[in-house]
Structure formats: structure tokens, C-alpha cells
N, CA, C and O atoms as CSV, one atom per row, in Angstrom:
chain,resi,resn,atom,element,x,y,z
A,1,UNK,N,N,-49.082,33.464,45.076
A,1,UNK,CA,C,-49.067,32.092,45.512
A,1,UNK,C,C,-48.045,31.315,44.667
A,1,UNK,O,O,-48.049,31.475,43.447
A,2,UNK,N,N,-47.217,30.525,45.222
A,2,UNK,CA,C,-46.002,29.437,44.461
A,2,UNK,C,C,-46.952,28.541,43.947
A,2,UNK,O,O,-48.178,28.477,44.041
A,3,UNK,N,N,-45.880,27.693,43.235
A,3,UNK,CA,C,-46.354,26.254,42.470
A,3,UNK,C,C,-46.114,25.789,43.667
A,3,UNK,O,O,-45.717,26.566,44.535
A,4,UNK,N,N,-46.339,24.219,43.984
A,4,UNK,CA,C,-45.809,23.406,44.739
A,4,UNK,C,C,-44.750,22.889,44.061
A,4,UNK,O,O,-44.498,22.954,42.858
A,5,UNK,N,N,-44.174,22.385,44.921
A,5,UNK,CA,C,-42.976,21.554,44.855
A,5,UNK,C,C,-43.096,20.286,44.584
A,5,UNK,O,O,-43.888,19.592,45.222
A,6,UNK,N,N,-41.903,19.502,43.048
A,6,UNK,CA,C,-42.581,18.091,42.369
A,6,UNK,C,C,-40.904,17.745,42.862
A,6,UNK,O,O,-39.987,18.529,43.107
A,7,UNK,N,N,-40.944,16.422,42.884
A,7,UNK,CA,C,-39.534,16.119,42.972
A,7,UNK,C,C,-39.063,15.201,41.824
A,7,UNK,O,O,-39.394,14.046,41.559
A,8,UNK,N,N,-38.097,16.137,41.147
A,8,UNK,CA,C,-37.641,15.814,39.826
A,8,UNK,C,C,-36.666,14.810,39.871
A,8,UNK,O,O,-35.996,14.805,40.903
A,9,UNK,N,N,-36.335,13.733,38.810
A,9,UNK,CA,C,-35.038,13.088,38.946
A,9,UNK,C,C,-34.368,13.699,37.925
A,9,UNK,O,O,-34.870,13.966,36.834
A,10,UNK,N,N,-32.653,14.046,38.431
A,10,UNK,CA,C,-31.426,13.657,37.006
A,10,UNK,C,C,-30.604,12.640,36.868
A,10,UNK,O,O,-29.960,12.175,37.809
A,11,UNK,N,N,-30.562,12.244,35.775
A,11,UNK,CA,C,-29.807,10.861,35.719
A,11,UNK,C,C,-28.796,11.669,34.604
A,11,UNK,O,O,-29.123,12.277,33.585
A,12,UNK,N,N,-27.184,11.398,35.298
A,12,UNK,CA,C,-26.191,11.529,34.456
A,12,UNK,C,C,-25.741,10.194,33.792
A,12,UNK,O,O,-25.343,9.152,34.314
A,13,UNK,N,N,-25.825,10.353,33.183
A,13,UNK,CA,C,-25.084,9.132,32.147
A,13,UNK,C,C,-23.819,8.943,31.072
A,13,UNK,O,O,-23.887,9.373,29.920
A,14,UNK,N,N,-22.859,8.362,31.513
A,14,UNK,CA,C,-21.429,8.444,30.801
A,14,UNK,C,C,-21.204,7.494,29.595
A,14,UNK,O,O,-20.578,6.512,29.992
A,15,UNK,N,N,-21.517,7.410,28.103
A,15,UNK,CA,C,-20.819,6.860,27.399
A,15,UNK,C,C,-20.123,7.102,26.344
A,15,UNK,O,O,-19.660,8.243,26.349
A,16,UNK,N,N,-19.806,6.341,25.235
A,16,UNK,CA,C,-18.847,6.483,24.696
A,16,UNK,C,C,-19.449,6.800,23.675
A,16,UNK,O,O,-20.469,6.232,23.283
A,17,UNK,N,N,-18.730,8.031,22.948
A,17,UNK,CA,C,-19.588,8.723,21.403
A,17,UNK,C,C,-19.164,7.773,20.747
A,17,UNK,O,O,-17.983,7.425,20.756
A,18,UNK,N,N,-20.082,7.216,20.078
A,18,UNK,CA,C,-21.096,6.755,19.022
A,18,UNK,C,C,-22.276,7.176,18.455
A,18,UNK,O,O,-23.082,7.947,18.975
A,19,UNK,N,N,-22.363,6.625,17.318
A,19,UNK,CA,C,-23.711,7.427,16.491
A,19,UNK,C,C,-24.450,6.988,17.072
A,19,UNK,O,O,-25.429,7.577,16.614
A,20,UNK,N,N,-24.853,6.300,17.857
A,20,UNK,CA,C,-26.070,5.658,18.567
A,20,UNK,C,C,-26.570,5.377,20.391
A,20,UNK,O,O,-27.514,4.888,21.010
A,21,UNK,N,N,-25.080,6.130,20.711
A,21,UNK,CA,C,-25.206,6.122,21.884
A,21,UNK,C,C,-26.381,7.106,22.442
A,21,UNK,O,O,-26.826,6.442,23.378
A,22,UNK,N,N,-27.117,8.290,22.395
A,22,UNK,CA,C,-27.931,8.923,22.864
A,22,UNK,C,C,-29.209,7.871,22.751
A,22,UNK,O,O,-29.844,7.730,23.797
A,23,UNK,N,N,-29.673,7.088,21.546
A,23,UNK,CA,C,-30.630,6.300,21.058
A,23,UNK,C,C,-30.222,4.805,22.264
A,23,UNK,O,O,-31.137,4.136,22.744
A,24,UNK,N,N,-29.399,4.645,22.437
A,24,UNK,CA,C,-29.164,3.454,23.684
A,24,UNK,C,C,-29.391,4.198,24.766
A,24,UNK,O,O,-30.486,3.840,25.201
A,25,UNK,N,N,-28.858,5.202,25.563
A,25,UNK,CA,C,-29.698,5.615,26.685
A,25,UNK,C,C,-31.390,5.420,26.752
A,25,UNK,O,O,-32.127,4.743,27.469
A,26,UNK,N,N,-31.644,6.487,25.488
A,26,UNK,CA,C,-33.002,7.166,26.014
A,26,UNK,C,C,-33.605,5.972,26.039
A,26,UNK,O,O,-34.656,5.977,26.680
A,27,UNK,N,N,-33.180,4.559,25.377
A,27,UNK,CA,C,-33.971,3.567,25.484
A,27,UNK,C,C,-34.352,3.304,26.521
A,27,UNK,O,O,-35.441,2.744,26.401
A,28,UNK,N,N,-33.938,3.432,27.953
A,28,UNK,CA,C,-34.590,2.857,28.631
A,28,UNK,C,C,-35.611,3.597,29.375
A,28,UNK,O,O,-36.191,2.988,30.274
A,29,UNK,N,N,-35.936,4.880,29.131
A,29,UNK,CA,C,-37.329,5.341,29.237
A,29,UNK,C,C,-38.208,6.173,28.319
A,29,UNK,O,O,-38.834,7.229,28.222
A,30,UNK,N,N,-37.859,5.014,27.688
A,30,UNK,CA,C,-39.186,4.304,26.243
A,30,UNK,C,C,-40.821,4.413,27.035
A,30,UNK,O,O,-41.904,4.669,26.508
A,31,UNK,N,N,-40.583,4.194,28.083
A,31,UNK,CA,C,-42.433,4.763,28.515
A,31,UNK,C,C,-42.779,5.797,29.229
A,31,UNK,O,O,-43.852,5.887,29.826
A,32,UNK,N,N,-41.707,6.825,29.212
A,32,UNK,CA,C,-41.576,7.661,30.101
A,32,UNK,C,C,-41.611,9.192,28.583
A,32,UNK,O,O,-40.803,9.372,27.672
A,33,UNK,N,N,-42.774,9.908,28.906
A,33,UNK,CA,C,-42.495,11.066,27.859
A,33,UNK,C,C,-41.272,12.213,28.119
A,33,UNK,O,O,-41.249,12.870,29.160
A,34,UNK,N,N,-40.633,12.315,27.443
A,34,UNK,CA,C,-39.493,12.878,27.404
A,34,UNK,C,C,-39.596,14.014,26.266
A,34,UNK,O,O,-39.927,13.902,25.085
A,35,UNK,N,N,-39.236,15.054,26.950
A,35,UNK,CA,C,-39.045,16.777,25.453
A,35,UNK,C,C,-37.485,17.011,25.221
A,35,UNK,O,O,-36.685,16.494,26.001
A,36,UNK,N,N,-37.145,17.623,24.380
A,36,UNK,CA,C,-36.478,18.143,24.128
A,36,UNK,C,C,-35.745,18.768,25.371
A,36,UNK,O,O,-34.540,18.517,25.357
A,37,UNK,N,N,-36.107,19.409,26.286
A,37,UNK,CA,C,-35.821,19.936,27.241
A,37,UNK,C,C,-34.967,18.589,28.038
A,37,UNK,O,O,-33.772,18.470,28.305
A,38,UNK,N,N,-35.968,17.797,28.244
A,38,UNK,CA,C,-35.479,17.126,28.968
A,38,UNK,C,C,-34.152,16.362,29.040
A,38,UNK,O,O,-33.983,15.480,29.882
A,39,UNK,N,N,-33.163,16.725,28.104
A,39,UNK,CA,C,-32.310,15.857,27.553
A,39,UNK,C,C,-30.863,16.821,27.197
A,39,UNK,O,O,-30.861,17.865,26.544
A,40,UNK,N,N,-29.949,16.308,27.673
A,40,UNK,CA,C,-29.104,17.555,27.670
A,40,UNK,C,C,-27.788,16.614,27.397
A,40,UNK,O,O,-27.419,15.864,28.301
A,41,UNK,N,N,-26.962,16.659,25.937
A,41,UNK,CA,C,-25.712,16.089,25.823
A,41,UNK,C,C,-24.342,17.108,26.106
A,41,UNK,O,O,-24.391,18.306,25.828
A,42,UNK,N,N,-23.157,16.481,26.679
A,42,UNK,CA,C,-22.018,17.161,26.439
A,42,UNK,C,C,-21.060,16.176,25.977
A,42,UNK,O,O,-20.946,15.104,26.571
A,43,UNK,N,N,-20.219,16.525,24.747
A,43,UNK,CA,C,-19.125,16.120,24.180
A,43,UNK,C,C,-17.495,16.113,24.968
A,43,UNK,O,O,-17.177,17.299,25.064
A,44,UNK,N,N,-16.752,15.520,25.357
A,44,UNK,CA,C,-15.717,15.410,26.179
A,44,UNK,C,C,-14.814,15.087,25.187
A,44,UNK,O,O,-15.108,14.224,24.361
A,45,UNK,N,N,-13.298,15.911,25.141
A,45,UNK,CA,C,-12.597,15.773,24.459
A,45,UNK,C,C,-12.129,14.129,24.364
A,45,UNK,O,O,-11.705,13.575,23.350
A,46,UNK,N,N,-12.310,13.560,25.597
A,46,UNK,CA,C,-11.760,11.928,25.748
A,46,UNK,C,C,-12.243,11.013,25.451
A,46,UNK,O,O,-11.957,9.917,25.931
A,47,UNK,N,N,-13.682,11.340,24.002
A,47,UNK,CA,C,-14.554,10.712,23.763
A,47,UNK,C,C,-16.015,9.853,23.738
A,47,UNK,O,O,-16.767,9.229,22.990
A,48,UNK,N,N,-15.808,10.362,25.315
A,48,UNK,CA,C,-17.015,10.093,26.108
A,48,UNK,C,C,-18.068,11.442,25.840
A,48,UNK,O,O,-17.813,12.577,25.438
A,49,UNK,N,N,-19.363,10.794,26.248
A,49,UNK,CA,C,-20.403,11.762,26.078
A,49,UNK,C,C,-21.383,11.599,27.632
A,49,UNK,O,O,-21.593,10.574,28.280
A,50,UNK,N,N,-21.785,12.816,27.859
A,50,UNK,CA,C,-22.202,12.987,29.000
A,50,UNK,C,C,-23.695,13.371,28.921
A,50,UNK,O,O,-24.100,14.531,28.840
A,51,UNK,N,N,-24.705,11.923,28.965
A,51,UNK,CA,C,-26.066,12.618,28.620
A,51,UNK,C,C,-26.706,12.788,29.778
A,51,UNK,O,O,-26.433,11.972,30.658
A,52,UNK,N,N,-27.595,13.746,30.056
A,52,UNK,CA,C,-28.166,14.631,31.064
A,52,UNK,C,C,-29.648,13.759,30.897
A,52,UNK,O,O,-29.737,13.316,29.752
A,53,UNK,N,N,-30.402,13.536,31.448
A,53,UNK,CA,C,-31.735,13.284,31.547
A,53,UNK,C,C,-32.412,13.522,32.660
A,53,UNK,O,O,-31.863,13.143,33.694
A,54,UNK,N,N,-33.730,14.184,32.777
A,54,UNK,CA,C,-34.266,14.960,33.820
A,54,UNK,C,C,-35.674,14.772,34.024
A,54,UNK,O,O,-36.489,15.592,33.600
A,55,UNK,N,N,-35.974,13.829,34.594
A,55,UNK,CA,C,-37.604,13.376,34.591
A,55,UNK,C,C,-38.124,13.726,35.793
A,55,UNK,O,O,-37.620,13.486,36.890
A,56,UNK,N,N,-39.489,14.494,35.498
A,56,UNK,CA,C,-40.839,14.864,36.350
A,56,UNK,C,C,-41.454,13.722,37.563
A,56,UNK,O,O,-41.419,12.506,37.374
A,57,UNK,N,N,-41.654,13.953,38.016
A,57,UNK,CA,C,-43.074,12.798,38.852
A,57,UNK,C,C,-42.868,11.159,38.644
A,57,UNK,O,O,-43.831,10.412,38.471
A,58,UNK,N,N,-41.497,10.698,38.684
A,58,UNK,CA,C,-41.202,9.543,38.727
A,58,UNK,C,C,-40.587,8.927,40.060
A,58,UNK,O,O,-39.655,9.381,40.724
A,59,UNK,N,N,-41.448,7.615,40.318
A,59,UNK,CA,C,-41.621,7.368,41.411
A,59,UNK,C,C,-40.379,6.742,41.785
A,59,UNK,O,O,-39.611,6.389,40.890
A,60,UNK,N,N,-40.000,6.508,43.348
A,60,UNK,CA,C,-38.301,6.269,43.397
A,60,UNK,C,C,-38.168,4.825,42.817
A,60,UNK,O,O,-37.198,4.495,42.135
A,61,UNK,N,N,-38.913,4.216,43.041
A,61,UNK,CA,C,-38.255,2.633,42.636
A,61,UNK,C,C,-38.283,1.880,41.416
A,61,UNK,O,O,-37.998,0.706,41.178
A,62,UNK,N,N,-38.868,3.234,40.382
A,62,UNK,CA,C,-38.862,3.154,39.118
A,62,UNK,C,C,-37.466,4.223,38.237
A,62,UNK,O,O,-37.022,4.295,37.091
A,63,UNK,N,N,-37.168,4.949,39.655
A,63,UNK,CA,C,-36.002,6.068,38.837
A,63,UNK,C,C,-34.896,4.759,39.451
A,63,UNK,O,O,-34.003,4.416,38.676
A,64,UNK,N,N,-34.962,4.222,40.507
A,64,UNK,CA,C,-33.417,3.001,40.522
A,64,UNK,C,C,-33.796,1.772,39.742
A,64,UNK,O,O,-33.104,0.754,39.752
A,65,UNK,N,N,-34.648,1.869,39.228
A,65,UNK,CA,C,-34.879,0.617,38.419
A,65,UNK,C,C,-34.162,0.535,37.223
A,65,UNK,O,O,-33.648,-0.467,36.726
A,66,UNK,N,N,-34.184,2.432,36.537
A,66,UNK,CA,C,-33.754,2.604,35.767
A,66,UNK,C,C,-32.240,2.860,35.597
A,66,UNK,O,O,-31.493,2.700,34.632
A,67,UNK,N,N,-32.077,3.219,36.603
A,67,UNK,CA,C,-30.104,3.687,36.946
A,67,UNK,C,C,-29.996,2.346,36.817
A,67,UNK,O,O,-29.163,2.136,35.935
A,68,UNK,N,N,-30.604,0.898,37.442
A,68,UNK,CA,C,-29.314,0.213,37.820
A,68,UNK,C,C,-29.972,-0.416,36.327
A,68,UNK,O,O,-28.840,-0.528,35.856
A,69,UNK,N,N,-30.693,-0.823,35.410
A,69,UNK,CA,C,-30.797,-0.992,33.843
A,69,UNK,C,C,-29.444,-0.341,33.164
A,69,UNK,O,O,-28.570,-0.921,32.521
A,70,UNK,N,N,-29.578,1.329,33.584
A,70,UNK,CA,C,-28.473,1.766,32.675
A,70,UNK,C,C,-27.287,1.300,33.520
A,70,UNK,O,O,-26.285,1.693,32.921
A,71,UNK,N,N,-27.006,0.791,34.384
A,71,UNK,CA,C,-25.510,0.761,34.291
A,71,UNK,C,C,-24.974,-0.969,34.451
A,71,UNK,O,O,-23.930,-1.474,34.864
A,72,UNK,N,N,-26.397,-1.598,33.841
A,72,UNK,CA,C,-25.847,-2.989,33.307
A,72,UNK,C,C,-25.519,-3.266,31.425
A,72,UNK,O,O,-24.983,-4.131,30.732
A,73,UNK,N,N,-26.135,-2.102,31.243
A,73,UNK,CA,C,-25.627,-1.876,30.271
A,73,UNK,C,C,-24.301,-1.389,29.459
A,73,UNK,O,O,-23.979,-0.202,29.418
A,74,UNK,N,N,-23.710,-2.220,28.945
A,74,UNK,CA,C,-22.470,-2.420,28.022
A,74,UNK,C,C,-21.689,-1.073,28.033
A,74,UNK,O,O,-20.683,-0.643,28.597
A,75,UNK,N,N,-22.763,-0.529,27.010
A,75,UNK,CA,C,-22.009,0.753,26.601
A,75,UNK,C,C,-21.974,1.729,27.203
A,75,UNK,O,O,-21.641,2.793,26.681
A,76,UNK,N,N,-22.396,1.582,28.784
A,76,UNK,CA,C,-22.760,2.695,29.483
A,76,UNK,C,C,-21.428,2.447,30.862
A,76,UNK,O,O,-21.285,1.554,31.697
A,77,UNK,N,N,-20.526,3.893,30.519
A,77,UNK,CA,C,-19.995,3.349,32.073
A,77,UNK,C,C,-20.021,3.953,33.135
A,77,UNK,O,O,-19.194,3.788,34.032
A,78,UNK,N,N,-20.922,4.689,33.170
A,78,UNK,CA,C,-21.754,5.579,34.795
A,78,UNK,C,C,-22.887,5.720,34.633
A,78,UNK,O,O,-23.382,5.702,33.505
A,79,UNK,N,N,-23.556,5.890,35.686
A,79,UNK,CA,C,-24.905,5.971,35.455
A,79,UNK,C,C,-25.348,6.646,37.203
A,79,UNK,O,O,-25.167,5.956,38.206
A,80,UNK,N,N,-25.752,7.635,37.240
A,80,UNK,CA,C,-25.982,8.153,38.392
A,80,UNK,C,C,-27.239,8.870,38.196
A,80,UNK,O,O,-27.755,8.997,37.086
A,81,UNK,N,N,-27.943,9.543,39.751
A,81,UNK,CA,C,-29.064,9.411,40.411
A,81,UNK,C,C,-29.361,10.501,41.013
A,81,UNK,O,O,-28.868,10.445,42.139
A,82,UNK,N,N,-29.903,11.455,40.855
A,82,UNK,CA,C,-29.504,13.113,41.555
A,82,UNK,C,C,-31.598,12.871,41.370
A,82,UNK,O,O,-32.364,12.623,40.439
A,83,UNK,N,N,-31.751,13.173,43.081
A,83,UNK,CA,C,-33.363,13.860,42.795
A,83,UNK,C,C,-33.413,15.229,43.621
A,83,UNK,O,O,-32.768,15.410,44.654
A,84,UNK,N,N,-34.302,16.209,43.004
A,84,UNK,CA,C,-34.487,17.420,43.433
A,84,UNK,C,C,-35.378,18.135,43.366
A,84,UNK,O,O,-36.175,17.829,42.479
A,85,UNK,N,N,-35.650,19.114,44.008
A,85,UNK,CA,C,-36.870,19.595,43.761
A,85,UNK,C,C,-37.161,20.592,42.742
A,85,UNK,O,O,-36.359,21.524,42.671
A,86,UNK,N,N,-38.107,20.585,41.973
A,86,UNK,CA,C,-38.256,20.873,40.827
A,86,UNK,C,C,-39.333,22.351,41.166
A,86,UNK,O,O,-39.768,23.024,40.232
């Protein structure tokens, strides 16, 4: 017998390396439990950093609540929206 099927969100997120840029993302899901897993950085030679975030059982109008948070934010200059099934 399978698991069922959860529908996961990824949120890519583009900013600029700084020591504090991962700590400004994850801020905005501060109520949302997040692992290790869930969180995935890549370094870009052009200075930008590409953080991965991948949340469980979040409902849609709380995952665009959060995209369009991150991409009124300053230091953030993409912010995108991928849901899938998990």
C-alpha cells in the first residue's frame, strides 16, 4: 500500500550573500517548523545566493502570502512558488 499524496510547496528565493541573508529569508516562516532538510542554499559565482525552501501541508493562501512578503522585501530579488506533490 502507498503513502498518500501531501502537496508540498518550494519557494526559490534569490538574494544577495550576506552574513545574514539565509536568517532574513527563513524569517518569514517563523511559525512554520522547518528541519534541516528543509532548506537548501546555493552559492553563485555573481554573488547571489539561491535559498531553496520546501514546506509540507501549507495551505495555498498562506504559501502566496508568503512569496508575495518575500518579494517585498529589500534584500530579496526573486521569490518564486513551485507546489508539488510530495
Amino acid at each position: 500500500m502507498t503513502a498518500p499524496l501531501e502537496i508540498a510547496n518550494r519557494f526559490d528565493v534569490l538574494v544577495s550573500l550576506t552574513p545574514d541573508a539565509v536568517e532574513a529569508v527563513l524569517a518569514h516562516f517563523q511559525n512554520i517548523p522547518l528541519d534541516t532538510a528543509s532548506v537548501k542554499t546555493t552559492r553563485h559565482s555573481d554573488g547571489t545566493l539561491a535559498v531553496k525552501v520546501i514546506v509540507q501541508r501549507l495551505a495555498e493562501h498562506k504559501a502566496r502570502a508568503i512569496q508575495d512578503a518575500l518579494k517585498k522585501n529589500d534584500r530579496v530579488f526573486d521569490a518564486r512558488l513551485e507546489h508539488f506533490w510530495a
